[in-house]
N, C-alpha and C positions, 0 to 999 in steps of 0.2 A: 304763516302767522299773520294774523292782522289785527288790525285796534277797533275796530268797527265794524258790521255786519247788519245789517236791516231794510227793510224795503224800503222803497224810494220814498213814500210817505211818510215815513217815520223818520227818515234823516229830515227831510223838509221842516216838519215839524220840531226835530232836534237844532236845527240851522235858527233856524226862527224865533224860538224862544229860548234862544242862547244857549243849549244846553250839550251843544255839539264838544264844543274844546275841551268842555267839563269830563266828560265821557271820555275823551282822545286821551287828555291827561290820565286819566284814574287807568285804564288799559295800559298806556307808555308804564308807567310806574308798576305797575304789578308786570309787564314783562323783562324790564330791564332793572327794576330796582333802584332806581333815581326820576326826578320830573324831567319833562324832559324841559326845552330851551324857554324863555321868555321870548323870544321873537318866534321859535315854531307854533308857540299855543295864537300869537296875534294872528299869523299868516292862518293857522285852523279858521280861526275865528272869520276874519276879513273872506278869506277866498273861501269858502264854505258856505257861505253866507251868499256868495253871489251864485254858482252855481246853482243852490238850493231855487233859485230866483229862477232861474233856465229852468229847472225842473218843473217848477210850477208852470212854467208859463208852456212847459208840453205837456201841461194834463199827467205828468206820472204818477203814476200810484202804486203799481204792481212791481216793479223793474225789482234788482237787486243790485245792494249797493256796501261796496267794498270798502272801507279807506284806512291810506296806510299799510297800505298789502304788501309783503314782504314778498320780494325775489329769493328766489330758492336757493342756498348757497351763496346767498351775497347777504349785505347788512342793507341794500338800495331796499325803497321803499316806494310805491303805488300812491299817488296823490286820493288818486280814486279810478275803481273798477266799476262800470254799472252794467248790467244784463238782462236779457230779454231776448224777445224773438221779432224776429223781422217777417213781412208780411206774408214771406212763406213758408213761416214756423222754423227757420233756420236758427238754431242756437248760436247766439251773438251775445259780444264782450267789448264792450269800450274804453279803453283806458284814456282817461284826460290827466293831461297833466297841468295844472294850475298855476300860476306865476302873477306876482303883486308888481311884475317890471310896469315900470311906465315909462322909459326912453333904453335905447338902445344905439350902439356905433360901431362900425366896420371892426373886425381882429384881420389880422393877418393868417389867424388859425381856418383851415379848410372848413369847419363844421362847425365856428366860435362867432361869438357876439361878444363888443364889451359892455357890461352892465353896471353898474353900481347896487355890490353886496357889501354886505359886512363894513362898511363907512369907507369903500374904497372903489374904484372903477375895477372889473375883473373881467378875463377871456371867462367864459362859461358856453358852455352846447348852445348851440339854436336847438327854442325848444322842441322842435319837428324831428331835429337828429334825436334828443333825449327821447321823447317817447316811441321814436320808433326803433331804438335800440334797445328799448325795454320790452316791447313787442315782438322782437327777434329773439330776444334771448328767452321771452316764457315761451313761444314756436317751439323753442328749440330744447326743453327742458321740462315744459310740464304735459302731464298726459291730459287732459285737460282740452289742449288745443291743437294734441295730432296725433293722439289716438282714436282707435275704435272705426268706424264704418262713416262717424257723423261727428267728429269734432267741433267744439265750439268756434265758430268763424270771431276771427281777435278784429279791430279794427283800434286805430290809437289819433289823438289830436290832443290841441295844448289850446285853454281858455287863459289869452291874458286879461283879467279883466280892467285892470286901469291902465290900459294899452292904447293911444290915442291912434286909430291907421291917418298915417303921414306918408305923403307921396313920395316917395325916392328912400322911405326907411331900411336901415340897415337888416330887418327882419325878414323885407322883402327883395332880397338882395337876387338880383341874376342867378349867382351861383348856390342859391338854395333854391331853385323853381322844382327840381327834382322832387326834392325833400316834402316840401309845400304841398305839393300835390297827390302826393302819397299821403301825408300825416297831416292835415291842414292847421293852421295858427289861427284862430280867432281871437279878433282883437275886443275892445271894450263895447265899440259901436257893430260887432258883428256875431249879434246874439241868435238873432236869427236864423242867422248862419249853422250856428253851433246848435239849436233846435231841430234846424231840419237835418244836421246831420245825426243825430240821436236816433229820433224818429223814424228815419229810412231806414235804424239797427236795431232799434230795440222797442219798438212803439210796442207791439204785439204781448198779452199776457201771458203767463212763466217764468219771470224774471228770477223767481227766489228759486226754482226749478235747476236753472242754470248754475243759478250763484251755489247749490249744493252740490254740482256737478264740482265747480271749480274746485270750492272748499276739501270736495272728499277724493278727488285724486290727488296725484302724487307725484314728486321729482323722480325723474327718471327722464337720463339721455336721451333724444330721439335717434336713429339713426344718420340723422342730417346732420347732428351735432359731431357722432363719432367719426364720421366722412371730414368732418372741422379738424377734428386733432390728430386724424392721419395727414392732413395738407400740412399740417404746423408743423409735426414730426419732417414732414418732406420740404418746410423752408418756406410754405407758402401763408400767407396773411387771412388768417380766417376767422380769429376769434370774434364777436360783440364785444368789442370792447362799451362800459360802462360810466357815464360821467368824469370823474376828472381822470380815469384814464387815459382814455380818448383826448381828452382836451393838451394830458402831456404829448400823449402822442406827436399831436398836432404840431405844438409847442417845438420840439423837438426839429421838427422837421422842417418848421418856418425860422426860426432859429439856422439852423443849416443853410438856408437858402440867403443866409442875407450876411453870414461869419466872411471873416477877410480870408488872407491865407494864413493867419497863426490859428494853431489847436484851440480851441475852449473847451472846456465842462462844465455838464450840467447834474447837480445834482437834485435824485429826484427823491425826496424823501414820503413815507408811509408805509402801507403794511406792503408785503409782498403781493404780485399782480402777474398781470401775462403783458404788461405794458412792456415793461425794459427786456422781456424775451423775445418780443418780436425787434426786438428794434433790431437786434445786430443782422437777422437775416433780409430785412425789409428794406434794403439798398434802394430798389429798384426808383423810390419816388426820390432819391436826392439829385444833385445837380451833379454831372457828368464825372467828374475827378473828385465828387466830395464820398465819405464813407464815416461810418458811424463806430466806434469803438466801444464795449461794455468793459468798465475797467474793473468793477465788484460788484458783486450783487450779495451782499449779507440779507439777513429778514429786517425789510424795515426800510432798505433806500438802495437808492446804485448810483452808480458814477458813472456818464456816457460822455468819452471825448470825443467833440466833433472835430471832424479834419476835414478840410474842402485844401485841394493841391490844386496848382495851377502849371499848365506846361509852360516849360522854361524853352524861351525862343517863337 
């Protein structure tokens, strides 16, 4: 499912002459039966807007252009998908994922930033973990990108566009250089950046070619996936984990590492996940005498008491 479908000139054109949000809304509403937020339709607006601006300035015209694109068995949603062919007609798919941040500060979480959402500072994904875990998971689920003789080559990056690059920024942290370079973060001042890396995937026309390809296959398992949930079965930490998943995850285990020696719980409230299943087998990243306890798991939240023991003597 998505909200939006058309070629790259036509969203440009919809960006432009404000008629993009309009469109997102009236879509949102006929699949869910309510509008959706007053701050998602500004964020359409605002970031849609500037992308549309990248676009223009790489001459697209032809490409195909997704937004809103629903993950297959999840409710996660595709900032935007764009398509085309690379310069030796390979069929290619970028996913960007888009963000209005304009500062950022260290988490203690492995794969977290703190940001200021929702009128509050919050751990949230670095956005190079988010899209590139939304990249693993359609890999790993739609045919689309690993079926057939010639599957669509996926590649994923994150435009923040009121992102000022500051020297020693939290975004560009040590301990995300992996991520970064895999999935790269363009900041406000590095559009160029985010142009030639389009260009190098999708410059070539066939884009709406592709984007039909995407649209008319289908979820279904890959084999890479089922190999996923025989390791889980076997104890071992496999899933893509998904946004605030992940981020409990994290949470969980930075939380662990810093508990005295009395028990705490944590309780994780939402809908049911594969977050609080791995936790009880996933010992291995805690501190040497700490262990993780699942004390219930109803539909909807679970109770995890940490215990870190300390030798006595």
């Amino acid at each position: 499912m998505k909200l939006y479908s058309g070629t790259s000139s036509q969203f440009v054109e919809d960006a432009t002459f404000n008629r993009i949000a309009g469109k997102l809304r009236s879509a949102f509403f006929a699949a869910y039966g309510f509008n959706p937020s007053e701050g998602e339709e500004r964020s359409w607006r605002n970031s849609l807007r500037a992308l549309s601006n990248v676009f223009q300035f790489a001459q697209f015209q032809t490409q195909g252009v997704l937004l809103e694109y629903q993950l297959p068995m999840t409710s996660r949603r595709l900032d935007c998908l764009v398509t085309g062919r690379s310069e030796d007609g390979q069929d290619q798919g970028v996913i960007i994922e888009l963000k209005q941040w304009e500062e950022s500060t260290e988490s203690d979480g492995e794969n977290e930033v703190l940001t200021y959402l929702g009128g509050g500072l919050r751990d949230v994904l670095h956005p190079s973990v988010q899209v590139g875990r939304y990249e693993m998971y359609l890999t790993d689920t739609h045919t689309a990108f690993y079926g057939g003789d010639s599957p669509v080559s996926l590649s994923s990056c994150s435009y923040l566009h009121n992102y000022p690059l500051i020297s020693g920024d939290a975004i560009f942290a040590a301990k995300f250089k992996d991520v970064l370079t895999r999935w790269p973060v363009f900041t406000s001042d590095a559009v160029g950046g985010l142009e030639d890396f389009l260009i190098s995937r999708v410059s070539e026309p066939g884009g709406m070619d592709v984007l039909r390809r995407v649209e008319e296959s289908e979820y279904r398992p890959s084999k890479k996936l089922m190999d996923h949930v025989a390791n889980v079965i076997d104890g071992k930490h496999e899933y893509v984990l998904l946004d605030e998943q992940l981020v409990v995850y994290d949470k969980v285990l930075a939380v662990t590492n810093q508990v005295s020696g009395d028990p705490h719980v944590i309780i994780v409230k939402g809908g049911p996940g594969i977050t609080t299943h791995n936790m009880p087998q996933d010992q291995r990243h805690l501190p040497k005498h700490g262990r993780i306890e699942r004390l219930f798991d109803p539909v909807g939240s679970c109770g995890l008491r940490l215990v870190r023991a300390f030798r006595r003597g």
